[in-house]
N, C-alpha and C positions, 0 to 999 in steps of 0.2 A: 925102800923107794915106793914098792907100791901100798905102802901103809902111809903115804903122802900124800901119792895120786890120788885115793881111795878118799882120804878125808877131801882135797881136794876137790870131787866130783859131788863128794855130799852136802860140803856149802853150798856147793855150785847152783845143785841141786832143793837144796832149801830156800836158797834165795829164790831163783824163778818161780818156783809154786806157793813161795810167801807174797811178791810182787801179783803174781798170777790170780792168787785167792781174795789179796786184798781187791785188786781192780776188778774179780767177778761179784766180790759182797757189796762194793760201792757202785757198780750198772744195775745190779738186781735190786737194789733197795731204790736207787732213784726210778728204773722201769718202774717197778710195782707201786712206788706212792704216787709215781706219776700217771698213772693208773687207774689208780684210787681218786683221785682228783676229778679225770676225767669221770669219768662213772658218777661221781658225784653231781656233777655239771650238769650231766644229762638228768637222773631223779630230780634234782631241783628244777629244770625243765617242765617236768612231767606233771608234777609237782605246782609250778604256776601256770602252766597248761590250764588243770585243773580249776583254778579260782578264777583265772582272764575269761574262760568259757562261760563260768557260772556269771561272773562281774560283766560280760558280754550280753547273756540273756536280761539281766537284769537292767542293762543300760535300754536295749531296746523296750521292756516292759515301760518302763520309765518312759520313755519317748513316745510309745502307745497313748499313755495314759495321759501325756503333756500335748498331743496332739488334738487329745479330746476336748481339751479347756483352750487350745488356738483356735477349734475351729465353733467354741460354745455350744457344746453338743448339749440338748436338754435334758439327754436321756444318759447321761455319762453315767451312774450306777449303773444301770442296767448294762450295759458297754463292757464296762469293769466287771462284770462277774462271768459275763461271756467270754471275754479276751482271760481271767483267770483260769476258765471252764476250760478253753480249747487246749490254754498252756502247760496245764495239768494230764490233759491228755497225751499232748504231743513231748512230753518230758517227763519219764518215772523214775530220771534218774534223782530229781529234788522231791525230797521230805517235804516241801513246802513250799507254796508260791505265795506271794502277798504285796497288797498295797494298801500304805496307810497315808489316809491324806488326812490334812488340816480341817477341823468343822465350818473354821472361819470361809474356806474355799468353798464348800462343798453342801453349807448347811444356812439356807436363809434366815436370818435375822439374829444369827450367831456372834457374839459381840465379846466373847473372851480372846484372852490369850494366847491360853492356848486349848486342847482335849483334840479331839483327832478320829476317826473314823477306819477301821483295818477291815480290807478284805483279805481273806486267805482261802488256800484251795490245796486240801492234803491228799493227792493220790493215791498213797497205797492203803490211806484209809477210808475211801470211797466217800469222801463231804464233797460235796461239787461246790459249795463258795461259804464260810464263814463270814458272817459281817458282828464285829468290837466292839463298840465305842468305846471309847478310853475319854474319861473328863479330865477336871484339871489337877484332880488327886496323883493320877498316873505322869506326871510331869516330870522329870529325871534328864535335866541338862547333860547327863554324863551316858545315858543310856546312846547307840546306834544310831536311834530314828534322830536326836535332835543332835548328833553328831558328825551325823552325813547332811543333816536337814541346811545347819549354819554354816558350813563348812564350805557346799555345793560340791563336794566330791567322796567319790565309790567308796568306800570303807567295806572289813571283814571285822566281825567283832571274835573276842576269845572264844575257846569254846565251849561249853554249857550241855548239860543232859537236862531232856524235854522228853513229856510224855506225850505223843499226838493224838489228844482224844479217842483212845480205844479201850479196850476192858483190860488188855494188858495192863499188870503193873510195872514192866520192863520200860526204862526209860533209854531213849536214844544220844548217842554222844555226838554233838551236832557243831555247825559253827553257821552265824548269818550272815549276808551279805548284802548290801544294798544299795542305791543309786539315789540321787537325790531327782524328783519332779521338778522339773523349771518351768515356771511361764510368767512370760512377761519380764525373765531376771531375777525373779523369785521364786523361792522353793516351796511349793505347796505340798508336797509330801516326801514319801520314800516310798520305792519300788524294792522288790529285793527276792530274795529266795532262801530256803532252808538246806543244808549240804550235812548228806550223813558223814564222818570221820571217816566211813569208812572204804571212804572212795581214795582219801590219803593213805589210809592204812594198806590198801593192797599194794600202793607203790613202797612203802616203808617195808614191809613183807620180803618184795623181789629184790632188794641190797642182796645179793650176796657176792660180795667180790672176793673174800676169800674164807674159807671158812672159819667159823670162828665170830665171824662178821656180826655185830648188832648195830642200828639205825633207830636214828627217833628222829621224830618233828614236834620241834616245840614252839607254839606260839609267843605273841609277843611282852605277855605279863609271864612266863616262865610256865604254861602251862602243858605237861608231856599232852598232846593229842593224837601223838599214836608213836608206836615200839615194838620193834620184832618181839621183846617181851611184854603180851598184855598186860599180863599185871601191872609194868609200870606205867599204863595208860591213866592220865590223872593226876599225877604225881607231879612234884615242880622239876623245874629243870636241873636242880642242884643233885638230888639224889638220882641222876643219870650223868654226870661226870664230879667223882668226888676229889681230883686234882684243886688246887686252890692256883694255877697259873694264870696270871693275870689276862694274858692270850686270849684263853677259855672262857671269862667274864661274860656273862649274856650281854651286860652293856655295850661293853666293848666290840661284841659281836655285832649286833644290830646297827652300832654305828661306822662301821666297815663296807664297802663296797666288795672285797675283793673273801675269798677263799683263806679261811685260814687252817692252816695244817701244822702239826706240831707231833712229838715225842711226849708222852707223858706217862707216870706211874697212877692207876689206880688198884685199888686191893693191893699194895705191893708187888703188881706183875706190869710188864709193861706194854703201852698200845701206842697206838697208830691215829691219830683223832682228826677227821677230815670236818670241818661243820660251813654251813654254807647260806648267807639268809638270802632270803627269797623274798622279795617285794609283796604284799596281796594290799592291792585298789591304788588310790591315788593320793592318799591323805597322809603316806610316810609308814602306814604300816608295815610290820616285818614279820616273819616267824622263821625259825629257825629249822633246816634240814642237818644232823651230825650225822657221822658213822667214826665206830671205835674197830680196832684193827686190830688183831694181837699181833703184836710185833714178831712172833715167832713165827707166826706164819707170812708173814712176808719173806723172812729171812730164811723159811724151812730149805726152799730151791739150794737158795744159798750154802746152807748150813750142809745138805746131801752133796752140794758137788765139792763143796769142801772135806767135806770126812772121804770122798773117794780119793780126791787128789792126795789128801796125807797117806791112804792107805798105797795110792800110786809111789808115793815118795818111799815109801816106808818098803817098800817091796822092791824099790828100783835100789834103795841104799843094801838090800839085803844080798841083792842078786850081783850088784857091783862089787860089794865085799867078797863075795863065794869067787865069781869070775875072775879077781883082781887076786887072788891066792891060787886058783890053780894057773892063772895065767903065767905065775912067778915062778912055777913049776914046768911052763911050757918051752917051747923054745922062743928065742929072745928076740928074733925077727916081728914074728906075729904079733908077740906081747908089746912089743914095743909099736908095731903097726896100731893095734888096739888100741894100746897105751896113750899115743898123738892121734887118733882120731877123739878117742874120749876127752882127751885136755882141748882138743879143738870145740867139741861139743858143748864140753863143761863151758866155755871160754863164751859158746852163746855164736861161734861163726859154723852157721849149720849151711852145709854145701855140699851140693851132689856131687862135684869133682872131689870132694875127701873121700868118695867110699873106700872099703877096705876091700882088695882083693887078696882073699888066703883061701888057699886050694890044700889046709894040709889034709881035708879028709876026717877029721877027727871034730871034737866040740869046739875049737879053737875057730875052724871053719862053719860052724852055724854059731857061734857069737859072733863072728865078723858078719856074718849077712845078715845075725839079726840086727846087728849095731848098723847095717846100711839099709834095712829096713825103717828104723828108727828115726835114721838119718831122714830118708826120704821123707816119712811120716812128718816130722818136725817140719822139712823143709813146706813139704806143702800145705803144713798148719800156720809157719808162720807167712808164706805166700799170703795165706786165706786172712789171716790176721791184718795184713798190711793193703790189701783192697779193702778189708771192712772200714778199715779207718781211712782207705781216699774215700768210703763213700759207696764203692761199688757192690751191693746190695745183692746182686743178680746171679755174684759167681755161687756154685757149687761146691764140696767140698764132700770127699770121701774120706768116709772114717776108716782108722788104721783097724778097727775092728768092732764088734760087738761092747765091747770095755774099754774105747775110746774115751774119755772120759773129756779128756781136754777138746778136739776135736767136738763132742756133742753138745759142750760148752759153748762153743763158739757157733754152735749153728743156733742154740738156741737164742744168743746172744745177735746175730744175724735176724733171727726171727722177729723179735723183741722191736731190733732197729727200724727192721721195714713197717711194724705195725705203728711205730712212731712217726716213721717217716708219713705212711700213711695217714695218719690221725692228722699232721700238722699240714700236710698235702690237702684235706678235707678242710680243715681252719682257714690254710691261704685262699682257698675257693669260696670259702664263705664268705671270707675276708673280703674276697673281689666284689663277691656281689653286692656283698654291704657298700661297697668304695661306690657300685654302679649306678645300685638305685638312690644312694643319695647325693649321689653330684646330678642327677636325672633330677630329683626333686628340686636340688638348687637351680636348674637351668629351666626345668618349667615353670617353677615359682617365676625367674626373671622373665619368662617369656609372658606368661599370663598376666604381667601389669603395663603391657605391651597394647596397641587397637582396644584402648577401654571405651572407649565410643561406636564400636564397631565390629558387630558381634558375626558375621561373616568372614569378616578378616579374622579376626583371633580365631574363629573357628578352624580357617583353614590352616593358620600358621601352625594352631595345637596339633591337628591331626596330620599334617606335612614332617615336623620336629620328629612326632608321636614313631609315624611307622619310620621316619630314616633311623632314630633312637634307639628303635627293636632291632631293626634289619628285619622288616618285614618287606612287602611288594605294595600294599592296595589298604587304605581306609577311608572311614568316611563319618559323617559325625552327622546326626539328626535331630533334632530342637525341637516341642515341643510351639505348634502354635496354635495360641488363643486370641487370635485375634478377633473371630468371632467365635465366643462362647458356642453356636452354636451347632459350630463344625469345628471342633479340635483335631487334629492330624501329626502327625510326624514327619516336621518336614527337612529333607536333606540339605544342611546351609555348606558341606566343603567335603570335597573329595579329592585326593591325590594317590598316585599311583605309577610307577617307576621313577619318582623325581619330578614325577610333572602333576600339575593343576589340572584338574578335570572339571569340566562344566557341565554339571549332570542336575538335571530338576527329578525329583523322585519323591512319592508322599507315599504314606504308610498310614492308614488310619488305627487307631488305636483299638488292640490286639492282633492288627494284621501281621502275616509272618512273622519271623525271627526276632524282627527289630519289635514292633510290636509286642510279645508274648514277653520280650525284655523288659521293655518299659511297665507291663502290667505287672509283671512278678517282682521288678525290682531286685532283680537278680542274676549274677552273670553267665550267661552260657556260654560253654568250651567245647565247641566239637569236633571230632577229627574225625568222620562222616560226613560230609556235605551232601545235601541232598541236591540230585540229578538238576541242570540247568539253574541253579540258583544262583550263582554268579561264576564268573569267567574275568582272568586278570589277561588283559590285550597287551602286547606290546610291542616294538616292530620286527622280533623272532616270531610271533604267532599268537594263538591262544593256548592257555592253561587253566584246568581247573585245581582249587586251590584244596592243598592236602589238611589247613588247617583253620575256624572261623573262631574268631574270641568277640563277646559281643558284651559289655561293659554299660549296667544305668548310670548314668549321671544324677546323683542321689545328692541330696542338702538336706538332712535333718527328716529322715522317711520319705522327701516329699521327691519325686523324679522329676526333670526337666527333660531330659533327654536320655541318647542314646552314641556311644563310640562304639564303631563295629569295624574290625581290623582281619585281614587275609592275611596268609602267609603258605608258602610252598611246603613248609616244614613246621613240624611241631613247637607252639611257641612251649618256651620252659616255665615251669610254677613260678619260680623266680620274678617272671616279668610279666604272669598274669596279674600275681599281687599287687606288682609295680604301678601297673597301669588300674588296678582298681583301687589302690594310694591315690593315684593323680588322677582319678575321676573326680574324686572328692572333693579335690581345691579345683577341677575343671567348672565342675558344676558350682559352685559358690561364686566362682568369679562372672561365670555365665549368667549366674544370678544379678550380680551387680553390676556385669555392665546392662543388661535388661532395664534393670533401675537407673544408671545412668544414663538411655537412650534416652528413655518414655521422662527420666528428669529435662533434658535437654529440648526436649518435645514440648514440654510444660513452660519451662525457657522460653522457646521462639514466641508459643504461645502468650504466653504473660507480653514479652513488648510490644507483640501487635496490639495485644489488648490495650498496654500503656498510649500506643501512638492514635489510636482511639479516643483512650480517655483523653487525650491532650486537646484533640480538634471540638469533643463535647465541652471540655472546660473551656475553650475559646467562644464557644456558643453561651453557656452559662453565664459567663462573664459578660456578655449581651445582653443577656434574660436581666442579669443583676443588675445592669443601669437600667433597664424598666421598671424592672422591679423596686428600685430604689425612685423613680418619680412615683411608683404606686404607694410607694412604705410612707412618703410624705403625705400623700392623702387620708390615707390610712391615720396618719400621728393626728392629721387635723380633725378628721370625724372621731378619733378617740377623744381627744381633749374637747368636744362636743359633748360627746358620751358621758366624761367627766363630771361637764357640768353640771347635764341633767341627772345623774347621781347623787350629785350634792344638794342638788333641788329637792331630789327623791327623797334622799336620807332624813333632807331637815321637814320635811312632811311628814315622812312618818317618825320624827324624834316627837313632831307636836301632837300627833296623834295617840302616841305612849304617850306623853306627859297629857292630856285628855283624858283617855281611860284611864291613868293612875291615878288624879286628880279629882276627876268628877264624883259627886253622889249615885249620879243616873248608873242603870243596869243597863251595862251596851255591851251586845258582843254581836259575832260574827259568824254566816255558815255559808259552806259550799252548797251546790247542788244536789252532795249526797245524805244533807243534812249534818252533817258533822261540825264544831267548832275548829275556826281557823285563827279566831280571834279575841275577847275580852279585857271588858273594863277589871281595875282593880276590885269595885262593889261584885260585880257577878261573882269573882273568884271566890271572896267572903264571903258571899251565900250562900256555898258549898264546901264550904272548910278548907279550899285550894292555897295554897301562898307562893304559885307562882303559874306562869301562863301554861308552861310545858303540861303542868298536870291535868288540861282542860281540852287542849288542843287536839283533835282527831277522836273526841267523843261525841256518840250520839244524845237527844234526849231521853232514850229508851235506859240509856247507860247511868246517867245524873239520876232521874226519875224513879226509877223500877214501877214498882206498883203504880205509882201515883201519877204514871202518864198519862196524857192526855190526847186521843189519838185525833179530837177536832182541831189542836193548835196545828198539828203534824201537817193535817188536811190543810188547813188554812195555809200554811205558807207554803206548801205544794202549788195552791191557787195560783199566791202572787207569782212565786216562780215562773208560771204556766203562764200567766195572762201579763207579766212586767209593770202590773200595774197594785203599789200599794196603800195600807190605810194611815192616816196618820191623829194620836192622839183620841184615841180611841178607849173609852172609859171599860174596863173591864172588872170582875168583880172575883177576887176568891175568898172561897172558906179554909179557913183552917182545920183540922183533927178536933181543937178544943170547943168550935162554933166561933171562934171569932171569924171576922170580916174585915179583908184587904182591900181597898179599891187603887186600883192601877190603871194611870195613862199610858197607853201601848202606840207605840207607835212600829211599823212593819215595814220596809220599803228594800225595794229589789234593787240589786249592784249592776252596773251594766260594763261592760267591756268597750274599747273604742269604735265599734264597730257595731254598738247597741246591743249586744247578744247579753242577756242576762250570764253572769256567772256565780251569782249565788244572792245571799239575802242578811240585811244588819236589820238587829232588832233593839230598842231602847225604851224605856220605860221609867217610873219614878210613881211612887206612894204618894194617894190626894186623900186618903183616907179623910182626914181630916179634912180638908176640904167639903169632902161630898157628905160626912157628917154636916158639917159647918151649915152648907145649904140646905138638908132635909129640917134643920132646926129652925135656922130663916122663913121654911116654906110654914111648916107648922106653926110656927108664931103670924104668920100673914094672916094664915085661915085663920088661928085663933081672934085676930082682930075683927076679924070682917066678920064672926060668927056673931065678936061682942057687937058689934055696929050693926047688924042685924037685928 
C-alpha cells in the first residue's frame, strides 16, 4: 500500500512542479522580453532626442539666416559669419556649423543654375568662419544640400568620415544634417550642422540589459554607425545579424512603424533580437536602433529556479520514500493519519483544518508537524498565489525558510508584476496627457477661428479658456503696439481671473519687467519665486500672492507680437508649460491674421468712402465733359483750319524742292549760325553731295578748309546785322589753275512774320561768258574809234 501511496505523491508531485516550472518559464520570458522592449523604447528616445536637438538648432540657424533675406539686410555675409562665430561658440558639442547658400541669392550678376557659396565654423578646430564657393562642377542632384534644398524639408545624410582641417591624419565618423533656407517660398539654401557618431555611440555603449547584451544603430543605406563592438563600426547591416528571417529585412524594418521582436539563430546559438527605427528629420528618413539578447540569459533566472525546484522535487520524492517505509513500520493510526493528509495534499486540497495532531513522541511526531508545517507553508503560498492573480500586489509573503524556493519565486514574480504594473501606470499617465493636450489643441484651434475681426475679444476668450483649461486662478495676454512707430509698448488687451473678466489698462514698454525681458528674449520664463508685490490674485475670500508665474512669447517665425502671462497658487506641471508654449504658436499666428484682417477691413471701409467720392467727382467730370465736348468741336474746326494751312504749306514747299531740284542756279540756305538748312540740287554737285542730309547743319569753314573766305563770312554777318541785302552782284573768282569765274551773286536776308531776321538765302549763276562777251565788245568799240581817229 504504501508503495501506491508513495508513487502516488510522486506524480502528484511532478505534476505541480512541471505545471509550476512551466508557468515560471513562460512569466520570466514574457517579463524579461517585455523588458527588453521597453528599454529599447527608451535608447531609441535618446537616440532621436539626439538628432530633433541637432535638427532643432539647425531649423533656427535656418530661420536666422532667412530672416536676413525678409528683412534685405545689406550686410548679410558679414551677419552670417557672426551668427556662425557666436554658434560655434555657444555649441562644442557640433564638429561643424554651416550655411550654404545659392550664388544666384547672394552674388550679384550671377546668372547660373546652379554653384553656391558655404559658410562653416569648426570649433574644436579654432577656424572662426570658412567661406567655399562651390561652382557648377560641384552640382550632385543626389548630394544633402540639393536634397533638402528641392524637397524643403530637414533631412540627416548617412554617415561618412571627414578630416576637419587639422594636421591630424585621424579622420572623424560623422553624419550631416540640415534644414532648408526659405524666403519668399523658395529655398535659397541649407543650414545644417556636423554631429560626431559619437554622441550615438555613448548611448549604443549603455544597452546593457542583460549581459551578454550587444546594440547597434544602423543607418538608412545599411550603414553600422555605431556598436558595442567597434570594430563593427562601418560595416553593413548584414554582417551584424546573419539570420536570413524575412522579420529581420532592413526593408521591411524601415517600413514598419512599430517594434519588431523575434527568436532567432545566429552562429548556431540562439538570441533575443529587439530592433526599432527611429525617424531622423522630416523627409521619411530612418535608421535603425537593434539589440541582440542571448536567450540563455533571459532564461538563466528561469533555468536556476528550475534546476532548484527539481532538486526540491527530487528530495521531497526521496524523503517521502524513506518516511513512507518507516512509516509502514510505524503504528497504523499515525501512518494512516500521515497517510490521508499526504493523499489530501497530493490531491492539491491544502487546509489548515487537516493538520495532523500526533503526540507519539518519536519521528512519527516531527513528520507529522513537519507535514503541518508544510501544510501551513503551502497554504500561505497558495493564499499568496491567489491574491497575485486578483491583482493584490501589496500583500506580503513569508518565506517557509532560507530555501523557500517556490515562495521566492513568487515574490520575485510579485516583483516583476508591480514593476509592470508600474511601467504601464506611467504609459496610462502619459497616455492622459497625450488625450489632454490634444483635445486642448482641437478646442483652441476651434476657438481661435472664433472673433476673427476682433482682436480684444479673441484675446480675452484665448486667455479666459486658457487659465480655466489649466485650472489656473489669474491671466493676461499683452500685444504688441505699433501704432505709432515711434512709441512701441506692450499693451495689455484681456485679463480674467476667478471666472471673471477684468478691465485692467496696463503698458509695459519694451524690456520693462517680466513681461517685457520676455518679449525681448523670446523666451519662456517659469518661476516659482515671485518677486515681493508684483502681482496679487483678489478675489472675494481675500488677497493671495501667487506660488507660481509662467510667462509664454507669442512667437511667428522668430518674430514676437506678444506676450501670455498666467498665475497660479501651485505649481503648473511641464506638461502644460509645453502645452501652452504649443498654443502660443498658433495664438500668435492667428493674432497675426486677425491684425491683417482688421487693418484689411480698415482699407475696406476706406476704399468705399473713397468710391462714394469718386462717384460725386465723376458726376462733376461728366459736367466738365459736356464742356468739354462744345470745346473739342472748336477745337475740330481750328484743326481742320490747321489742315488746310498744311496742305498749302506742303504744296509750297513740294514747289520749292521741285525749284532747287530743277534749276541750274546755286541756291541754298543758312541760319543765323551760319550753318546750311537748305540747297538746291546744283550746290549739292558742287561738292560731290547726292542728297540734302549730307549738307544740312555744315558750316563754310567745314565745305571750304583752306580755301575759305573769311570777307564772304563778314559779309553776310552784315546783311544779317543790318536786314538789308545785295542783289545781282557781279563777283569775280580765280581758280588754282589761273582761270577766272565771274558770278552773279545775289544775297538777301529771311525774315520771320514778325520781321525779325532768322537767317539768309544765297543764289547765284555763271556770266562768265557774258562778261567775256562784253570786255570783247568793249575792246572792239575802242578798236573802232582808235581806227576813226
Amino acid at each position: 500500500m504504501h508503495f501506491y501511496i508513495g508513487l502516488s505523491v510522486a506524480v502528484i508531485m511532478l505534476l505541480s512542479f512541471a505545471y509550476f516550472i512551466a508557468a515560471l518559464r513562460s512569466n520570466t520570458r514574457a517579463n524579461a522580453t517585455q523588458m527588453a522592449v521597453e528599454q529599447v523604447k527608451g535608447y531609441s528616445f535618446q537616440l532621436q532626442k539626439i538628432t530633433n536637438q541637432a535638427l532643432g538648432f539647425s531649423e533656427s540657424l535656418a530661420s536666422s539666416v532667412a530672416y536676413m533675406f525678409d528683412k534685405r539686410m545689406v550686410n548679410r555675409e558679414d551677419l552670417i559669419k557672426l551668427l556662425l562665430q557666436n554658434s560655434a561658440a555657444n555649441n562644442q558639442a557640433y564638429t561643424c556649423i554651416w550655411v550654404s547658400l545659392e550664388h544666384s541669392a547672394i552674388t550679384s550678376g550671377y546668372t547660373k543654375q546652379s554653384g553656391r557659396r558655404s559658410y562653416l565654423s569648426v570649433p574644436f578646430s579654432n577656424i572662426p568662419v570658412m567661406v567655399v564657393d562651390k561652382d557648377t562642377a560641384s552640382f550632385d542632384p543626389n548630394s544633402l544640400y540639393y536634397q533638402v534644398k528641392n524637397s524643403g524639408k530637414p533631412d540627416v545624410k548617412d554617415p561618412y568620415f571627414y578630416n576637419y582641417y587639422n594636421s591630424s591624419s585621424e579622420q572623424l565618423l560623422i553624419t550631416t544634417l540640415g534644414c532648408p533656407v526659405v524666403y519668399n517660398g523658395q529655398a535659397k539654401g541649407v543650414a545644417g550642422v556636423d554631429i560626431a557618431l559619437d554622441e550615438y555611440q555613448k548611448v549604443v555603449d549603455n544597452v546593457r540589459i542583460f549581459p551578454g547584451t550587444s546594440a547597434f544603430l544602423v543607418s538608412q543605406s545599411g550603414f553600422v554607425a555605431a556598436h558595442s563592438n567597434k570594430l563593427m563600426v562601418g560595416k553593413s547591416y548584414e554582417s551584424t545579424i546573419e539570420g536570413k528571417r524575412t522579420e529581420l529585412a532592413l526593408g521591411t524594418i524601415l517600413s514598419s512603424n512599430d517594434i519588431t521582436q523575434t527568436f532567432t539563430e545566429i552562429g548556431g546559438k540562439s538570441y533575443f533580437v529587439v530592433v526599432a527605427p527611429i525617424p531622423m528629420g522630416d523627409r521619411g528618413t530612418r535608421w535603425v536602433l537593434g539589440v541582440v539578447i542571448p536567450s540563455s540569459e533571459i532564461f538563466a533566472q528561469s533555468r536556476k529556479s528550475v534546476f532548484i525546484a527539481i532538486l526540491v522535487c527530487l528530495l521531497g520524492l526521496v524523503i517521502t520514500y524513506f518516511a513512507i517505509n518507516y512509516l509502514a513500520k510505524s503504528i497504523a493510526k499515525p501512518l494512516g493519519d500521515v497517510t490521508s493528509s499526504i493523499k489530501l495534499l497530493a490531491s492539491g486540497a491544502v487546509n489548515k483544518s487537516k493538520l495532523l495532531n500526533v503526540n507519539t513522541g518519536d519521528e512519527m511526531q516531527e513528520i507529522a508537524g513537519s507535514l503541518n508545517v508544510l501544510v501551513d507553508g503551502l497554504n500561505r503560498t497558495a493564499l499568496f498565489a491567489q491574491e497575485i492573480g486578483r491583482g493584490n500586489l501589496s500583500l506580503s509573503h513569508k518565506l517557509l525558510g532560507e530555501n523557500d524556493i517556490i515562495g521566492a519565486s513568487l515574490e520575485e514574480m510579485r516583483s516583476s508584476l508591480i514593476k509592470a504594473k508600474e511601467a504601464e501606470e506611467m504609459r496610462r499617465v502619459e497616455e492622459e496627457k497625450n488625450h489632454w493636450a490634444n483635445q486642448g489643441y482641437a478646442e483652441f484651434s476651434g476657438l481661435l477661428r472664433q472673433n476673427g475681426n476682433n482682436v480684444k475679444e479673441l484675446s480675452f476668450s484665448v486667455v479666459s479658456n486658457l487659465v480655466k483649461y489649466l485650472g489656473l486662478v489669474q491671466g493676461g495676454m499683452f500685444i504688441l503696439n505699433e501704432t505709432d512707430q515711434s512709441d512701441r509698448y506692450l499693451e495689455m488687451v484681456a485679463c480674467f481671473a476667478y471666472n471673471r473678466r477684468k478691465l485692467m489698462s496696463r503698458r509695459f514698454e519694451l524690456g520693462e519687467g517680466l513681461v517685457g525681458r520676455c518679449f525681448d528674449e523670446a523666451e519662456t520664463i517659469y518661476l516659482l519665486e515671485i518677486p515681493d508685490g508684483y502681482i496679487s490674485i483678489t478675489s472675494g475670500l481675500g488677497d493671495a500672492k501667487p506660488k507660481c508665474l509662467l510667462l509664454v512669447p507669442l512667437k511667428v517665425n522668430s518674430e514676437v507680437n506678444g506676450v501670455i502671462e498666467l498665475a497660479s497658487l501651485s505649481p503648473i506641471e511641464e506638461y502644460k508649460v509645453k502645452f501652452v508654449e504649443k498654443v502660443a504658436e498658433s495664438i500668435a499666428s492667428t493674432m497675426a491674421s486677425v491684425r491683417v484682417n482688421v487693418h484689411t477691413a480698415e482699407l475696406l471701409e476706406r476704399t468705399q468712402q473713397q468710391a462714394e467720392e469718386m462717384a460725386a467727382q465723376e458726376e462733376e467730370m461728366r459736367q466738365n465733359l459736356e464742356e468739354l465736348q462744345s470745346t473739342q468741336d472748336e477745337m475740330l474746326r481750328i484743326h481742320s483750319e490747321q489742315l488746310k494751312m498744311q496742305d498749302k504749306l506742303a504744296l509750297e514747299q513740294n514747289l520749292l524742292r521741285n525749284l532747287l531740284d530743277s534749276t541750274q542756279e546755286v541756291i541754298y540756305f543758312k541760319g543765323l549760325d551760319g550753318r546750311y538748312i537748305k540747297a538746291s540740287r546744283a550746290k549739292l554737285a558742287m561738292h560731290g553731295f547726292t542728297s540734302e542730309e549730307q549738307i544740312i547743319g555744315k558750316s563754310d569753314r567745314e565745305l571750304y578748309g583752306d580755301k575759305f573766305d573769311v570777307n564772304f563770312e563778314n559779309e553776310e554777318k552784315e546783311i544779317i546785322r543790318t536786314g538789308k541785302g545785295v542783289v545781282d552782284i557781279l563777283e569775280k573768282v580765280e581758280g588754282a589753275d589761273g582761270s577766272v569765274t565771274w558770278l552773279s551773286v545775289s544775297k538777301l536776308p529771311i525774315f520771320d512774320k514778325e520781321g525779325g531776321v532768322v537767317g539768309i538765302w544765297i543764289s547765284y549763276h555763271d556770266v562768265t561768258k557774258m562778261v567775256l562777251l562784253e570786255e570783247k565788245v568793249s575792246r572792239l568799240a575802242a578798236s573802232e574809234g582808235n581806227l576813226l581817229h
